[in-house]
py3Dmol code that shows the C-alpha trace and the ligand (Angstrom):
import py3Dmol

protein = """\
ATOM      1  CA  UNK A   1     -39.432 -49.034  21.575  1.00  0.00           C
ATOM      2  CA  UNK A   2     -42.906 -50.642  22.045  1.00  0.00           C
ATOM      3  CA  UNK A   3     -42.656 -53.172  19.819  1.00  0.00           C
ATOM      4  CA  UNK A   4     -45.278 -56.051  20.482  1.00  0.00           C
ATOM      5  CA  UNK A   5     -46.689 -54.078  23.781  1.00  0.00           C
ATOM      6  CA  UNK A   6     -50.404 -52.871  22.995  1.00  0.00           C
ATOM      7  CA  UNK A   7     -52.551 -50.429  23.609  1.00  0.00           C
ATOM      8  CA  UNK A   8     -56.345 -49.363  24.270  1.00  0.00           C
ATOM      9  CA  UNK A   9     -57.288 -46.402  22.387  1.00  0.00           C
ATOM     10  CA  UNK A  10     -60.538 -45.261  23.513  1.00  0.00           C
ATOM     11  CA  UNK A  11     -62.091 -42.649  20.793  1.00  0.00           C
ATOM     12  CA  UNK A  12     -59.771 -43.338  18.538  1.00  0.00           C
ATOM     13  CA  UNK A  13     -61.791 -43.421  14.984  1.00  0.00           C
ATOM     14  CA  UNK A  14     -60.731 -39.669  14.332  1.00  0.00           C
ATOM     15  CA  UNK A  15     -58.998 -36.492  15.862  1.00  0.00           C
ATOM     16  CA  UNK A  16     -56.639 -37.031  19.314  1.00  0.00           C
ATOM     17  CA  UNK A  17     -57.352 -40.487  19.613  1.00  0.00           C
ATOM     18  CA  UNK A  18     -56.689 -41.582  15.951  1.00  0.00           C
ATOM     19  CA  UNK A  19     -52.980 -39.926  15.624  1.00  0.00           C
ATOM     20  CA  UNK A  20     -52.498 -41.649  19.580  1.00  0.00           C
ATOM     21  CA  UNK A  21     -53.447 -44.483  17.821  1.00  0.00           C
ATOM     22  CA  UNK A  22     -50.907 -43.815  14.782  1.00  0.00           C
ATOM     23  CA  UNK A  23     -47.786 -42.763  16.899  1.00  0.00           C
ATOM     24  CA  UNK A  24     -48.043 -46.005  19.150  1.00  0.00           C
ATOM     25  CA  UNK A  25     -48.441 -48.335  15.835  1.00  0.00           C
ATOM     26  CA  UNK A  26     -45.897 -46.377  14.613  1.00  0.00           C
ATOM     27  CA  UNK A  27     -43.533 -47.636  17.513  1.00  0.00           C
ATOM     28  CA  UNK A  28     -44.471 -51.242  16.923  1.00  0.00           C
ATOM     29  CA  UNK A  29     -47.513 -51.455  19.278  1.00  0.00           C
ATOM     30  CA  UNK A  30     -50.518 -53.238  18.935  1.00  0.00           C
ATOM     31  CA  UNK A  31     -53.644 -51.347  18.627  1.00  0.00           C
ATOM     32  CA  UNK A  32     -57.682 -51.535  20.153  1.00  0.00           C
ATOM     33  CA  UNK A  33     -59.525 -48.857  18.353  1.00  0.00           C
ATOM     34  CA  UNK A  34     -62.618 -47.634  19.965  1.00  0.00           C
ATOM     35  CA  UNK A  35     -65.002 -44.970  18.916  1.00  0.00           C
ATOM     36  CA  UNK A  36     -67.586 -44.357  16.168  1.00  0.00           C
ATOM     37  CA  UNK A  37     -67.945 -43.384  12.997  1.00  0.00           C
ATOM     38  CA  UNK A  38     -69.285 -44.722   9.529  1.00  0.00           C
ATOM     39  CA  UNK A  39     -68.031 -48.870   9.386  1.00  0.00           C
ATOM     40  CA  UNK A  40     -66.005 -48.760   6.341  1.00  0.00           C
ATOM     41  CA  UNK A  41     -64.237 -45.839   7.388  1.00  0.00           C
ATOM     42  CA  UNK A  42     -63.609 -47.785  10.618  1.00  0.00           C
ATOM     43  CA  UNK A  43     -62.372 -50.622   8.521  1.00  0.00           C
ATOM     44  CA  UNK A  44     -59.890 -48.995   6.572  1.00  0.00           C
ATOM     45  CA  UNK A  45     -58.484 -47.188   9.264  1.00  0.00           C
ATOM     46  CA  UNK A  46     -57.910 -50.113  10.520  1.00  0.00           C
ATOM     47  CA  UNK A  47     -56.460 -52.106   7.823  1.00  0.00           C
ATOM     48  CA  UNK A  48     -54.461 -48.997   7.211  1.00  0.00           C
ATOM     49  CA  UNK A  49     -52.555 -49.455  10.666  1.00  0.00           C
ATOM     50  CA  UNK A  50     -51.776 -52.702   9.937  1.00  0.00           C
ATOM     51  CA  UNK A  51     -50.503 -52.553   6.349  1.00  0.00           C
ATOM     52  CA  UNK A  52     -48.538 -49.129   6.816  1.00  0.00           C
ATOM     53  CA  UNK A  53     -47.127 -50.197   9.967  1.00  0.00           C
ATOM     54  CA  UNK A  54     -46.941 -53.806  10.339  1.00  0.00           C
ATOM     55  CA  UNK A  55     -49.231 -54.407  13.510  1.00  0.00           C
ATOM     56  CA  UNK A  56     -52.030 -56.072  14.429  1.00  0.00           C
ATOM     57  CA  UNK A  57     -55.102 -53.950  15.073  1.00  0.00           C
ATOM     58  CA  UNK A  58     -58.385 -54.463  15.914  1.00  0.00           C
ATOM     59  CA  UNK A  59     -61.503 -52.535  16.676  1.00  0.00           C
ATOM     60  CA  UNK A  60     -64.402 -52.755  19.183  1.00  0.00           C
ATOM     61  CA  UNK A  61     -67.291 -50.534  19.292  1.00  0.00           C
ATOM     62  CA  UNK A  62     -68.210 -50.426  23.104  1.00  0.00           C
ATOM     63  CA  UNK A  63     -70.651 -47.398  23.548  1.00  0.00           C
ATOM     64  CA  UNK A  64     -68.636 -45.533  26.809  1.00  0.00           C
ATOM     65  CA  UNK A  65     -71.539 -44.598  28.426  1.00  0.00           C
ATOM     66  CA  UNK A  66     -72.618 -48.166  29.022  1.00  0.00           C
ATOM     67  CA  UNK A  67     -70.717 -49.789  32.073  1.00  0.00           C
ATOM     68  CA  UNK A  68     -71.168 -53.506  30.661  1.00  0.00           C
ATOM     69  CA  UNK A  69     -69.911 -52.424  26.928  1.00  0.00           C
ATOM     70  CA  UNK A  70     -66.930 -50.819  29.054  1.00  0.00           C
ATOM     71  CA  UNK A  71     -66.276 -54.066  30.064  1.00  0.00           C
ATOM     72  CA  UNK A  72     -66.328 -56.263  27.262  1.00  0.00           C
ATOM     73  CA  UNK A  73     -64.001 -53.779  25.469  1.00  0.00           C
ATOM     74  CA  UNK A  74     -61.570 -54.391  27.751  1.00  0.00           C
ATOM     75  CA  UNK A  75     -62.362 -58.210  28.243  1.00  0.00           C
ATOM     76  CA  UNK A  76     -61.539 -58.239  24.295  1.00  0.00           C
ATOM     77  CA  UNK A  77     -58.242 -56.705  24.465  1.00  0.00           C
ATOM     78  CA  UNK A  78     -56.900 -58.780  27.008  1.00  0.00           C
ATOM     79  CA  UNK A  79     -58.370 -61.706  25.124  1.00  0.00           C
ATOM     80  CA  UNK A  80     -56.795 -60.774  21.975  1.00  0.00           C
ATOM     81  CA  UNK A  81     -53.444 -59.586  23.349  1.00  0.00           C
ATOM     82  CA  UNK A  82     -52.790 -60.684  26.635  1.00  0.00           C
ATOM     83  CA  UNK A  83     -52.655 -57.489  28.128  1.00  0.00           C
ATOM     84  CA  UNK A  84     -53.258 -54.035  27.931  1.00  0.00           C
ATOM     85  CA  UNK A  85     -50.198 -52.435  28.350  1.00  0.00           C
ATOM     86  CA  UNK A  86     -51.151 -49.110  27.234  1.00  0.00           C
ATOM     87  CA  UNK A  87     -54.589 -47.361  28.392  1.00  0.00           C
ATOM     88  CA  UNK A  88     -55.021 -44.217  26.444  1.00  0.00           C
ATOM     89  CA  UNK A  89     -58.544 -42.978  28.228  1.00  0.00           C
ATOM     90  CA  UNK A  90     -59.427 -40.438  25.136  1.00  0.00           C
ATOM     91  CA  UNK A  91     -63.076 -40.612  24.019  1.00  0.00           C
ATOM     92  CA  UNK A  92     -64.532 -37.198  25.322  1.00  0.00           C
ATOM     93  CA  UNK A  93     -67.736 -35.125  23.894  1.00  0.00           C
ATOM     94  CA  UNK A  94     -68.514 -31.328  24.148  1.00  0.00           C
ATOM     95  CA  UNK A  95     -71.558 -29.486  25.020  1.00  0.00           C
ATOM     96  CA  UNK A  96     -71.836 -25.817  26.151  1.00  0.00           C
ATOM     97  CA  UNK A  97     -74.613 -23.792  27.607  1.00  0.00           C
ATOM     98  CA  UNK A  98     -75.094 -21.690  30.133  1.00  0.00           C
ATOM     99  CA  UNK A  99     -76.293 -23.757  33.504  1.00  0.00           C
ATOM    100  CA  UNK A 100     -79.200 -22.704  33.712  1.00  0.00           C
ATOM    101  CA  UNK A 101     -79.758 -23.770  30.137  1.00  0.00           C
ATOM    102  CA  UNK A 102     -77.793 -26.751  30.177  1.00  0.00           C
ATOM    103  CA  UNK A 103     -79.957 -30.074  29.285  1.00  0.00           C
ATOM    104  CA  UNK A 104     -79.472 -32.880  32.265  1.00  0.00           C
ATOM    105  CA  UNK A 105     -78.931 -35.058  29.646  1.00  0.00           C
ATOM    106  CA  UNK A 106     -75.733 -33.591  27.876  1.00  0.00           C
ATOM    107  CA  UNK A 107     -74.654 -33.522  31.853  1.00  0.00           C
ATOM    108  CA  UNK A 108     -75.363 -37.231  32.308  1.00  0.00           C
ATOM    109  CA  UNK A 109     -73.324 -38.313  29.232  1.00  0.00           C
ATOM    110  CA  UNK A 110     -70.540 -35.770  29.818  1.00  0.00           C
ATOM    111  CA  UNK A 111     -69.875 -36.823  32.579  1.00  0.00           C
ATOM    112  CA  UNK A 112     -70.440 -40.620  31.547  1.00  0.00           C
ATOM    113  CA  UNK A 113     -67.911 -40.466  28.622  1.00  0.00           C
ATOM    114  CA  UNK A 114     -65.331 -38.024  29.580  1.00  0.00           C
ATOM    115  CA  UNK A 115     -65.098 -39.073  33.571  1.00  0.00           C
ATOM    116  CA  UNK A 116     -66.775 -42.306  34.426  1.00  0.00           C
ATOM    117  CA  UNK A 117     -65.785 -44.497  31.204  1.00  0.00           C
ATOM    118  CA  UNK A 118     -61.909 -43.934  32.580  1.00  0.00           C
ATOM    119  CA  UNK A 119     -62.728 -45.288  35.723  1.00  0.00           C
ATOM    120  CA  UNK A 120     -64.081 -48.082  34.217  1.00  0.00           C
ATOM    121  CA  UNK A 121     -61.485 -49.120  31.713  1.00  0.00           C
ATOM    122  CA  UNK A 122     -59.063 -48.899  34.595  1.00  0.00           C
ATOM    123  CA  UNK A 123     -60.893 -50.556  37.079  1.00  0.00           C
ATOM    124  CA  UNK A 124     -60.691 -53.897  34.519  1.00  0.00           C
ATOM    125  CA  UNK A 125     -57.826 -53.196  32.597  1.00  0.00           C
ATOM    126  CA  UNK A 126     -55.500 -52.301  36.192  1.00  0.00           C
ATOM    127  CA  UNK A 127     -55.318 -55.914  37.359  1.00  0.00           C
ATOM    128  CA  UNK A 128     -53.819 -57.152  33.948  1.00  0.00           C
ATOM    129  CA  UNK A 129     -51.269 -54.405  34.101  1.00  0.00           C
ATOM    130  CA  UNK A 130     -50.191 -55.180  37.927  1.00  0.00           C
ATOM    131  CA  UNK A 131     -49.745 -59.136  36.897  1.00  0.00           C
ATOM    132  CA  UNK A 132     -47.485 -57.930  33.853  1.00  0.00           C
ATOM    133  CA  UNK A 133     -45.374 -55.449  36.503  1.00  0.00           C
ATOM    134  CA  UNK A 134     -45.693 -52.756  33.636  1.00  0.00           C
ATOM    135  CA  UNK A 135     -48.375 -50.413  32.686  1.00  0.00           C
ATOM    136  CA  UNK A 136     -49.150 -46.463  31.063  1.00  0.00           C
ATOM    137  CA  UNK A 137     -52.209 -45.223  31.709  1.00  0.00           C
ATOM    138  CA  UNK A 138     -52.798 -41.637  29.830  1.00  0.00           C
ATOM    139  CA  UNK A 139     -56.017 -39.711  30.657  1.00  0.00           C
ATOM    140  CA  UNK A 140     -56.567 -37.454  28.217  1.00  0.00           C
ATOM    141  CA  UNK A 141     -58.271 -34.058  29.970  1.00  0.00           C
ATOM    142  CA  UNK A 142     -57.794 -30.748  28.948  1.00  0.00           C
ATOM    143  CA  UNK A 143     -56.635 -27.262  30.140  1.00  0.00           C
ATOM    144  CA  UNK A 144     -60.455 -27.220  31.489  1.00  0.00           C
ATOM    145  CA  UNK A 145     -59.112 -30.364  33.947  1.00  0.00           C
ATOM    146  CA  UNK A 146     -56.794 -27.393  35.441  1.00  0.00           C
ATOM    147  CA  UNK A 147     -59.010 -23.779  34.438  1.00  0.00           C
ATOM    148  CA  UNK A 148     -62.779 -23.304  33.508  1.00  0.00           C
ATOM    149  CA  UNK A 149     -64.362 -21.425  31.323  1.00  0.00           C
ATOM    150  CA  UNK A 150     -68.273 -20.148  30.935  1.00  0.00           C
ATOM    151  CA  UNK A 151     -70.453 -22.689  29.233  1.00  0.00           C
ATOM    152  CA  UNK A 152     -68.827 -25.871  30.337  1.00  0.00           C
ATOM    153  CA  UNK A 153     -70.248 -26.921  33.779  1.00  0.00           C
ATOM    154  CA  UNK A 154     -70.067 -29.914  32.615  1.00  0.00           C
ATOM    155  CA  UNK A 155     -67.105 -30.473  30.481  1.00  0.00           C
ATOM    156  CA  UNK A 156     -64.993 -28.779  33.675  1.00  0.00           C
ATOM    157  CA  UNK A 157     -66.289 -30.653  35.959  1.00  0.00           C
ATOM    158  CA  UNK A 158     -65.796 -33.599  34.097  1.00  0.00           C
ATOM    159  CA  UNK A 159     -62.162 -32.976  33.186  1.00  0.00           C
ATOM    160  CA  UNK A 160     -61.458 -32.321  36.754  1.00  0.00           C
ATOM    161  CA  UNK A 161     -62.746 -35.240  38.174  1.00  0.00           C
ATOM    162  CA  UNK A 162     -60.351 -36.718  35.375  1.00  0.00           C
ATOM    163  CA  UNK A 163     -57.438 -35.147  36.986  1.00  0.00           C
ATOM    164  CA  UNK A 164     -58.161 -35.762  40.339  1.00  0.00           C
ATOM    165  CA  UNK A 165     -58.551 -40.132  39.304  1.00  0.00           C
ATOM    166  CA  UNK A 166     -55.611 -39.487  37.779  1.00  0.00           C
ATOM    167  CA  UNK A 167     -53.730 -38.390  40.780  1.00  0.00           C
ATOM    168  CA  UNK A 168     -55.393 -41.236  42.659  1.00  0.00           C
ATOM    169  CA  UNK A 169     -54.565 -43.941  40.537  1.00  0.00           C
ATOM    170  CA  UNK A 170     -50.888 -42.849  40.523  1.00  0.00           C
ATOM    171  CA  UNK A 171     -51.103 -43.106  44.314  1.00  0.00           C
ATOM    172  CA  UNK A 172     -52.235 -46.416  44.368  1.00  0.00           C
ATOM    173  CA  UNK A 173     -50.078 -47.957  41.944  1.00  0.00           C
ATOM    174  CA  UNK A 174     -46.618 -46.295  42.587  1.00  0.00           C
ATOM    175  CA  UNK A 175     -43.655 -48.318  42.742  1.00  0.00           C
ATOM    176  CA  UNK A 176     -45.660 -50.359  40.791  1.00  0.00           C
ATOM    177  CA  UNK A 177     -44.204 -49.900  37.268  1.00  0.00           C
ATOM    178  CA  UNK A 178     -47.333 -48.508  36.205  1.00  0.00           C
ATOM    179  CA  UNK A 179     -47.763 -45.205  36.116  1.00  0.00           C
ATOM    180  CA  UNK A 180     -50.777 -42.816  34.998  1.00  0.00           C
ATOM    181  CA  UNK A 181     -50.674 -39.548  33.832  1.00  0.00           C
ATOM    182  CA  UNK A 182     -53.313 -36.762  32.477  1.00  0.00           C
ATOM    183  CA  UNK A 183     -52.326 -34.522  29.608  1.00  0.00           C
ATOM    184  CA  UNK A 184     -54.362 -31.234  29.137  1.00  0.00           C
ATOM    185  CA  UNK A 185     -54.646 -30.014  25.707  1.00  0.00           C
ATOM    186  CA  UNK A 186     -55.579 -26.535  24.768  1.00  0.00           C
ATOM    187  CA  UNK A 187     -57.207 -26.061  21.493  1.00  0.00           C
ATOM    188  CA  UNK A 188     -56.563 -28.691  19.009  1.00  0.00           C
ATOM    189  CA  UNK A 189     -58.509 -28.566  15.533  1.00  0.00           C
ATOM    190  CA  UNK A 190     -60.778 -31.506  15.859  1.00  0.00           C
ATOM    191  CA  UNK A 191     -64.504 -31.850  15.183  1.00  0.00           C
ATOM    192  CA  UNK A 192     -65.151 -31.721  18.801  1.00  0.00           C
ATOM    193  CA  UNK A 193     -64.154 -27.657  18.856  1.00  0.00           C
ATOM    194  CA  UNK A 194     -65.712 -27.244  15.311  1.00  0.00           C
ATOM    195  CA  UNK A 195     -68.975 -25.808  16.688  1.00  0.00           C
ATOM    196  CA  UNK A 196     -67.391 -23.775  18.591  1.00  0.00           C
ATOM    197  CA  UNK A 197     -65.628 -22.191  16.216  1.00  0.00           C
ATOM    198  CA  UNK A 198     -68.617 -21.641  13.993  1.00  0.00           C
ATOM    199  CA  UNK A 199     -70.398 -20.096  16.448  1.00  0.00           C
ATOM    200  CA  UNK A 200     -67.658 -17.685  17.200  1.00  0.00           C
ATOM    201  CA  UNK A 201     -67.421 -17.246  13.280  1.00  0.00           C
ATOM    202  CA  UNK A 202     -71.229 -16.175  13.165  1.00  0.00           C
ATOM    203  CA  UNK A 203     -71.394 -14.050  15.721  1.00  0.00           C
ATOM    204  CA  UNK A 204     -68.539 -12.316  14.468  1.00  0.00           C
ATOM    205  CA  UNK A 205     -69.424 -12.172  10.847  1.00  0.00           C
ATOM    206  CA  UNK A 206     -66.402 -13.456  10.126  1.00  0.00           C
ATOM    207  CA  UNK A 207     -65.523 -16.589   8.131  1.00  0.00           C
ATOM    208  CA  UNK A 208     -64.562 -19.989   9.457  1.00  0.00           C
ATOM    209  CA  UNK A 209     -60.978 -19.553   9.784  1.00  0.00           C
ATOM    210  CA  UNK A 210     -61.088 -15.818  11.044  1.00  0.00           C
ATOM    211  CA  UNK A 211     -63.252 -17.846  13.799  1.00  0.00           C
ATOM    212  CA  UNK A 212     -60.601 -20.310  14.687  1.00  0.00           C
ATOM    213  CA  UNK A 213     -58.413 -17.197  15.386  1.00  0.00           C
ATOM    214  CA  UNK A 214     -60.352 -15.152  17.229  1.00  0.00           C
ATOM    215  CA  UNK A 215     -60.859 -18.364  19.826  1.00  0.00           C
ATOM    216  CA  UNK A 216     -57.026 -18.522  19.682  1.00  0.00           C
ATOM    217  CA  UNK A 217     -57.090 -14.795  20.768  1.00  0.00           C
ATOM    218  CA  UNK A 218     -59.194 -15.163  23.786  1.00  0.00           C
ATOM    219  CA  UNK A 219     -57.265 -17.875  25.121  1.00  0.00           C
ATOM    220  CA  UNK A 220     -54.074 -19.530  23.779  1.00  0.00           C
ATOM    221  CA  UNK A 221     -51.107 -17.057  23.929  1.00  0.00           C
ATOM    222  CA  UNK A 222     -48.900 -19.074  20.779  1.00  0.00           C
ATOM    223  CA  UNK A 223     -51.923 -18.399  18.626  1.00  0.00           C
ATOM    224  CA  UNK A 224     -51.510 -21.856  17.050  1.00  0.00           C
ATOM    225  CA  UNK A 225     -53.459 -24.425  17.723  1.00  0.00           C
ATOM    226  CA  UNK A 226     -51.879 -27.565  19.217  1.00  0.00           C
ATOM    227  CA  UNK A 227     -51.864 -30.348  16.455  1.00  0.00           C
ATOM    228  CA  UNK A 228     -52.816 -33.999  16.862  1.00  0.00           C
ATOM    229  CA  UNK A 229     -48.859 -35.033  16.357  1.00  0.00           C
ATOM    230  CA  UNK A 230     -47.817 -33.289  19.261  1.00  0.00           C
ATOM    231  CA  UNK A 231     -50.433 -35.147  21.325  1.00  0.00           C
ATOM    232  CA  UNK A 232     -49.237 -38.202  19.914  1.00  0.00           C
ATOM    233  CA  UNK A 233     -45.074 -37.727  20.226  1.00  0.00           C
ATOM    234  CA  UNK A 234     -46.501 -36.979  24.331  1.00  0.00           C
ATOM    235  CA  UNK A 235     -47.740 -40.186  24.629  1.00  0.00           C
ATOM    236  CA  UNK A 236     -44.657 -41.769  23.496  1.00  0.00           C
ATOM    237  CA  UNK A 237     -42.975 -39.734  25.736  1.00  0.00           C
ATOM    238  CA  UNK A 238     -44.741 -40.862  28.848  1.00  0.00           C
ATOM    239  CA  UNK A 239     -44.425 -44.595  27.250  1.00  0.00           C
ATOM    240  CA  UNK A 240     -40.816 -44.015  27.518  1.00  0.00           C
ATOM    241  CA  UNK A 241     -38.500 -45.143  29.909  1.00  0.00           C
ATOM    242  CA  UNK A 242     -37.523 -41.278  30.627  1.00  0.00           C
ATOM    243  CA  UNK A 243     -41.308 -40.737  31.925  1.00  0.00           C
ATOM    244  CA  UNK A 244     -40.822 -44.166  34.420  1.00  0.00           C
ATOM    245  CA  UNK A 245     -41.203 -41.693  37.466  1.00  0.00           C
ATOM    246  CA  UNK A 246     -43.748 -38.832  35.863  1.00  0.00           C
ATOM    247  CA  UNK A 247     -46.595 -40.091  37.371  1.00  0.00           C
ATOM    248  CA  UNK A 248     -49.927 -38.290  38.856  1.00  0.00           C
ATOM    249  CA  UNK A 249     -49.240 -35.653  36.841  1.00  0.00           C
ATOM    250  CA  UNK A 250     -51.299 -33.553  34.691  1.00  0.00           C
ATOM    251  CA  UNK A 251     -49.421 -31.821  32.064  1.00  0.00           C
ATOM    252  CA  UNK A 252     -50.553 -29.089  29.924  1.00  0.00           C
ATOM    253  CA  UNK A 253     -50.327 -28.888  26.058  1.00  0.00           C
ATOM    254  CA  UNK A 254     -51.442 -25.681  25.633  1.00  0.00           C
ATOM    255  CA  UNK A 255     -49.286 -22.875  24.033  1.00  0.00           C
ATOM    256  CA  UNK A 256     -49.453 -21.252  27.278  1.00  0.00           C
ATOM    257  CA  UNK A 257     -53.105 -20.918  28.252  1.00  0.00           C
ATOM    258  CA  UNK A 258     -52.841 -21.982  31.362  1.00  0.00           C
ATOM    259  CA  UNK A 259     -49.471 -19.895  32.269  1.00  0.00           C
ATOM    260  CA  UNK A 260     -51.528 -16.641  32.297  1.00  0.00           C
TER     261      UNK A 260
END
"""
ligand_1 = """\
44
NAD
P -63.308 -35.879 18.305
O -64.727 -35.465 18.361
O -62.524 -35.654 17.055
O -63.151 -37.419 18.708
C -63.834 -37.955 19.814
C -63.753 -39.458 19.800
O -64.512 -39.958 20.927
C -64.382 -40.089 18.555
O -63.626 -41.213 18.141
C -65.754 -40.537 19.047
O -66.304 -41.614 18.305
C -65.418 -40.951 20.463
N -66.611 -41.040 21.315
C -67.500 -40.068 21.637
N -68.509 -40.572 22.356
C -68.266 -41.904 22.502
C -68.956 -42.972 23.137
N -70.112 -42.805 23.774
N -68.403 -44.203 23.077
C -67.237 -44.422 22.418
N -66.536 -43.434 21.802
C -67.057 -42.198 21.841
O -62.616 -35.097 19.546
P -61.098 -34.829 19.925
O -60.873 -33.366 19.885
O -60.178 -35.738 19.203
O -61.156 -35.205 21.485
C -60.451 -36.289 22.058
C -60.241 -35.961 23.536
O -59.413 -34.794 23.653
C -61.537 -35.657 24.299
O -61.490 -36.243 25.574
C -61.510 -34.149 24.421
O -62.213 -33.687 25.539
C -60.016 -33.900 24.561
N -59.580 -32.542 24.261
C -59.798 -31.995 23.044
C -59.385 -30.689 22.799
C -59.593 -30.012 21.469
O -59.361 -28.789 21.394
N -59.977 -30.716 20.427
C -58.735 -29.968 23.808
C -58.548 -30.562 25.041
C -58.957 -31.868 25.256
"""
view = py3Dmol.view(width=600, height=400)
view.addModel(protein, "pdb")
view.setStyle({"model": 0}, {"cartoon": {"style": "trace"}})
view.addModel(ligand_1, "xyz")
view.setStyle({"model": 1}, {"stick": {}})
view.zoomTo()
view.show()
């Protein structure tokens, strides 16, 4: 289905990102990882892509809360493939606090990484796209892009802001063949919710996994959290040709949090 078409990954060294990355190599597409983590695990993921599933992939590690880094990640892509045909905006940190409490810091690269990197990536990956008359790009936000929650100014904020680019990107490139789309996960065992789940844990007196339940409880009426697969088999979705006029969207992933 996406054979020789590629794809931007950002965040994609581990959790969401990595199993978007798997489920478009799967399909045949080419692959820019993005993210960080320890360099030989980087490299064998990456060698791993391309001997399991026959693509080429390559890695870049632009720091997302620097503009110019932004850039050349991009700039190596399209040098490299042509093209990026499929923007998967996924790198995203966590932080919570109470506002008052809340370091301007953790603000200033929450909202760096989780809003302001997607503008950027689109902003120099959108021309390619519109030349090529084809395009996906998938923000990936979170039920807190449609709900908050205590202890996230920033994350909430941030994830909004991602929905409402999304909606204005769609606007401006409809008819276009390009379409962009945000999905909103609820929880999804990654590292990034690990801490939480501790700290539930703890102040429970409970162990780890009796932790990861009782967050479950409080907010996602399946109980089960949503697994990195499903995020992936999404993003084919919306690659598909069924999802040519699903665009502007912001669809949630969340065994029914957001339904209550
Ligand atoms: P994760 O911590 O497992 O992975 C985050 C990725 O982002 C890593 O590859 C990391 O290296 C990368 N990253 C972080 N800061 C970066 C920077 N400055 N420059 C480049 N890369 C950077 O987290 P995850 O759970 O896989 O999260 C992926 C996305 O999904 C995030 O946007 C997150 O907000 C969103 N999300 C997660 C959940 C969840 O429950 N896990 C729910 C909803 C939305």
């Amino acid at each position: 289905m996406l054979k020789g078409k590629s794809a931007l990954i950002t965040g994609s060294t581990k959790g969401i990102g990595l199993a978007i990355a798997r489920a478009l190599a799967r399909q045949g597409c080419n692959i820019m990882m993005n993210g960080s983590r320890d360099p030989s695990d980087i490299e064998s993921l990456r060698s791993g892509l391309e001997n399991e599933f026959g693509i080429s992939a390559y890695y870049h590690r632009a720091d997302l809360t620097r503009p110019d880094e932004i850039a050349e990640l991009v700039e190596a892509a399209t040098a490299i493939f042509g093209n990026v045909d499929i923007l998967v905006n996924n790198a995203g940190i966590q932080y919570t606090a109470p506002v008052e409490e809340f370091p301007p810091e953790r603000w200033n690269a929450i909202i760096a990484i989780n809003l302001s990197s997607s503008y950027y990536t689109i902003h120099h990956a959108l021309p390619h796209m519109r030349r090529n008359g084809w395009g996906r790009i998938i923000n990936v936000a979170s039920v807190h892009g449609l709900v908050a929650s205590p202890g996230k100014i920033a994350y909430v904020a941030a994830k909004h802001g991602l929905v409402g680019l999304t909606k204005v990107i769609a606007l401006e490139t409809a008819g276009s063949g390009i379409t962009c789309n945000a999905m909103c996960p609820g929880w999804t065992r990654t590292e990034l919710i690990e801490p939480q789940i501790i700290a539930r844990a703890q102040a429970l007196g409970v162990d780890i996994e009796s932790g990861g339940r009782s967050i479950l409880a409080d907010k996602q009426p399946s109980q089960q959290f949503v697994s990195v697969e499903q995020l992936g088999q999404l993003v084919l979705f919306l690659c598909s040709s069924g999802a040519d006029q699903i665009t502007g969207s912001a669809i949630p992933i969340d065994g029914g949090w957001t339904a209550q």
